[in-house]
C-alpha positions in Angstrom: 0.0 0.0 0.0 1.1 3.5 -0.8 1.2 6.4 1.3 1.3 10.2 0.1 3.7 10.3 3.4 6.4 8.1 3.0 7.0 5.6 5.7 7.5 2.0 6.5 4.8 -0.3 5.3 6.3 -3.9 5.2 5.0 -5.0 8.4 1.3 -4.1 7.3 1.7 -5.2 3.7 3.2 -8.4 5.2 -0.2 -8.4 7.6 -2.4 -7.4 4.5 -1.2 -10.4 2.8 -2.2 -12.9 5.6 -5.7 -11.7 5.5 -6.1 -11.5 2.3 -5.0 -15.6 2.1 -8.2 -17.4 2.5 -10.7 -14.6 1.8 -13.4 -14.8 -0.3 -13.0 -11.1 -1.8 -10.8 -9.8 -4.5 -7.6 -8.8 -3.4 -8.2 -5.8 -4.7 -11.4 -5.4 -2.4 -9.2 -6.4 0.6 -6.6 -3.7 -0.1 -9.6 -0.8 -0.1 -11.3 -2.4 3.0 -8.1 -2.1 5.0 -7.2 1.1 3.7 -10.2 2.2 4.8 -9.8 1.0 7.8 -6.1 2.5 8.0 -7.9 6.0 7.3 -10.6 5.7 9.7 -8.2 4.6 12.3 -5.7 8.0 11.2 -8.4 10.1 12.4 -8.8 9.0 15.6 -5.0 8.6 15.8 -4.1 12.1 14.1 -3.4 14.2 17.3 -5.1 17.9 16.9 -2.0 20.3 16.7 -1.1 23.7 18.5 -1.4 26.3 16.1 0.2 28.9 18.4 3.7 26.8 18.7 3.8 26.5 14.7 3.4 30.3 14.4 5.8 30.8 16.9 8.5 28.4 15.6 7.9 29.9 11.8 7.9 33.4 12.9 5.7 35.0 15.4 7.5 37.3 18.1 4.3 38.3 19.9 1.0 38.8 20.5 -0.8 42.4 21.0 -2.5 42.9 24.2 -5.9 45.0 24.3 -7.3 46.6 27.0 -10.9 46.8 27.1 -11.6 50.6 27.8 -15.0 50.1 30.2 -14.1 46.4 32.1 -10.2 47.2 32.0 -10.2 43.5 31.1 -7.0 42.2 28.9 -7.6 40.1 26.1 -5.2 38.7 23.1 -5.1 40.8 20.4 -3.2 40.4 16.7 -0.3 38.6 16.3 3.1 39.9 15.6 5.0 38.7 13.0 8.9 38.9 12.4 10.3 41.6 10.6 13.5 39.4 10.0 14.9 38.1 6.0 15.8 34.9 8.4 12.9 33.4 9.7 12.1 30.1 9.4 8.9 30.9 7.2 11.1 33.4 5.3 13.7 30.7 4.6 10.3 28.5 3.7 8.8 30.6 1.5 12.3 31.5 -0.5 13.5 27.8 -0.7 9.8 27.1 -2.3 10.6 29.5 -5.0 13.6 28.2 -6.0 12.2 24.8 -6.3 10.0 26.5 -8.8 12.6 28.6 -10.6 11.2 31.8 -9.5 13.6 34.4 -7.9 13.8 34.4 -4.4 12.1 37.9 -2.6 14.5 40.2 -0.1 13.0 43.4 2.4 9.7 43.9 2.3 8.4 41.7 0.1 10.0 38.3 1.5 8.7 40.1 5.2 4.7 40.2 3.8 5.2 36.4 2.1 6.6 34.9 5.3 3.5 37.0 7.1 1.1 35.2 4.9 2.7 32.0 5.0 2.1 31.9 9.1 -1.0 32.8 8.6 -1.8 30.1 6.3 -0.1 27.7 8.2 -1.9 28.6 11.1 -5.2 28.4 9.5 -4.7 25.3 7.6 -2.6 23.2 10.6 -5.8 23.4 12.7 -7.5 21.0 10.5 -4.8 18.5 10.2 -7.4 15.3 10.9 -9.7 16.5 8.3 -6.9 16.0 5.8 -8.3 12.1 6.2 -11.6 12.5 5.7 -11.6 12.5 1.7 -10.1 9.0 1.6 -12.9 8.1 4.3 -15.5 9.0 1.5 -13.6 7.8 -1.3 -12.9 4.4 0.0 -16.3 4.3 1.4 -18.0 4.6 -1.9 -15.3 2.4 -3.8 -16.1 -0.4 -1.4 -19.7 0.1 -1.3 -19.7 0.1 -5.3 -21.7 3.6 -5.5 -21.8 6.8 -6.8 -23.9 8.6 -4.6 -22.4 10.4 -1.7 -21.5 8.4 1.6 -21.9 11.1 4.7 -18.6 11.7 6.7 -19.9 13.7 9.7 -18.4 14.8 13.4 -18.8 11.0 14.5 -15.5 10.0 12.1 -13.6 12.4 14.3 -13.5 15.5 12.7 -15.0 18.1 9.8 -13.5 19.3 6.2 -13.8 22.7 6.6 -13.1 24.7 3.1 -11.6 23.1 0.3 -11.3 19.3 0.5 -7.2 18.5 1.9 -6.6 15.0 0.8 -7.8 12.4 -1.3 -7.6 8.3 -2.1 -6.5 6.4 -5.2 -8.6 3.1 -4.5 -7.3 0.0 -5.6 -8.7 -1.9 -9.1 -9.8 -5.3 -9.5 -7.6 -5.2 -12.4 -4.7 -5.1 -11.1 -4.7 -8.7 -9.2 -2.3 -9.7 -6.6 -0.9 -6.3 -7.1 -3.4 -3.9 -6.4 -2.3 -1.3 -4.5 -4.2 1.9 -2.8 -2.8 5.1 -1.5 -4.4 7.6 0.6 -3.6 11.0 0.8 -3.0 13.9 3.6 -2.4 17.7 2.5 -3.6 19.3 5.5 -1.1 22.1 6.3 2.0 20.5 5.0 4.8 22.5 5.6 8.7 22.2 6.0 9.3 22.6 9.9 10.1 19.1 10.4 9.4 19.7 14.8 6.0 19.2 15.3 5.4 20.6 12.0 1.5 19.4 10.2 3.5 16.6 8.5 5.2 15.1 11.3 2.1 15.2 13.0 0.1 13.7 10.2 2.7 11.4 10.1 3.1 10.1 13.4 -1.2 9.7 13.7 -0.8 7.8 10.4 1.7 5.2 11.9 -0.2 4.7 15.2 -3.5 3.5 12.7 -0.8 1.6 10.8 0.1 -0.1 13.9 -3.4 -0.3 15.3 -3.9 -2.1 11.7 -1.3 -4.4 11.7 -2.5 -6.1 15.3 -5.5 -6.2 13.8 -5.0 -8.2 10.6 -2.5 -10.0 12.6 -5.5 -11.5 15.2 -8.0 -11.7 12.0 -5.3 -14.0 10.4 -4.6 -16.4 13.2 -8.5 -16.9 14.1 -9.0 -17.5 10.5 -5.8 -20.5 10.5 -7.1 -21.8 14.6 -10.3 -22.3 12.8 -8.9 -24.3 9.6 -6.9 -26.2 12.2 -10.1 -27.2 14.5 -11.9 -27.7 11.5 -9.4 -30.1 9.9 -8.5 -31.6 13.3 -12.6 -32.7 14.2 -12.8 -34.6 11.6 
């Protein structure tokens, strides 16, 4: 099974296998049920992450206070973003530019970009679990072999707020003993590798894969105890 994070899957491709031994559905059907599964699991597993720290860490020096004139009451007011060429969203936004062959932006200009950047890092790393929820529904209806929608609600463990942030490739009968299916997380991916969206994303993904390993793991050996009293009665 493919991942759009890249990470160790040998261990649950190993367990996929053993399931798939012995069943009556396509491989290819076994492979979408257990990815499904995987994504479902992600969710739950998918931790919610601080927004604050990641806006700190990419660039934010403070926050303005406001004083509330009649109760005298403080509250949290804008933040306040780094004027520096060398913070980490300014190195972010400049290295991003390169990898597209534009020129990279100096004073103001790279300042504003690395403003923006926090804030769309902020905005988008609140919604890191949602970035499973499109694999939830595409899986769902490739299993259930329909076209009409499948309703992902607040139960599954979160919401897609906005424009979906991830997707699913389901696996084709087709394909045979090599069907493969890949799910898909873009929920405020970006490049601070310390508690960043992706390592976040990641490290929810391998707690489901793990979750779904000991799973399939228990599913196969009742499946071969039951061969075994069923051969041994006789």
């Amino acid at each position: 099974m493919k991942a759009g994070i890249q990470i160790d899957t040998r261990e649950f491709d190993a367990a996929l296998n053993a399931v798939a031994q012995g069943s009556r559905r396509t491989f290819a059907e076994v492979v979408n049920g257990q990815a499904l599964a995987l994504a479902f699991r992600a969710i739950k597993r998918t931790k919610a992450a601080d927004a604050t720290k990641v806006a700190w860490r990419l660039g934010q020096i403070g926050t303005k206070i406001v004083v509330d004139k009649k109760t005298g009451k403080r509250k949290k007011g804008a933040r306040i973003y780094s004027q520096e060429q060398n913070s980490l969203a300014a190195r972010i936004v400049n290295a991003r530019r390169l990898e597209k062959g534009q020129q990279t932006l100096h004073g103001k200009a790279l300042v504003a970009a690395a403003r923006d950047f926090i804030i769309a890092s902020v905005r988008s790393v609140k919604y890191i679990r949602s970035g499973w929820l499109p694999a939830v529904r595409i899986l769902k209806l490739a299993q259930a072999k329909i076209q009409s929608s499948v309703g992902v609600t607040m139960a599954d463990g979160g919401k897609i707020i906005g424009r979906e942030k991830g997707t699913a490739f389901p696996a084709s009968s087709v394909s045979g003993p090599s069907a493969s299916a890949e799910i898909v997380n873009r929920a405020g991916v970006i490049d601070d590798k310390h508690n960043s969206p992706e390592s976040i994303a990641i490290a929810g993904l391998q707690a489901a894969m793990a979750e779904s390993v000991e799973d399939m793991r228990r599913h196969a050996a009742e499946r071969i105890q039951k061969e075994f009293d069923k051969h041994s009665a006789r």
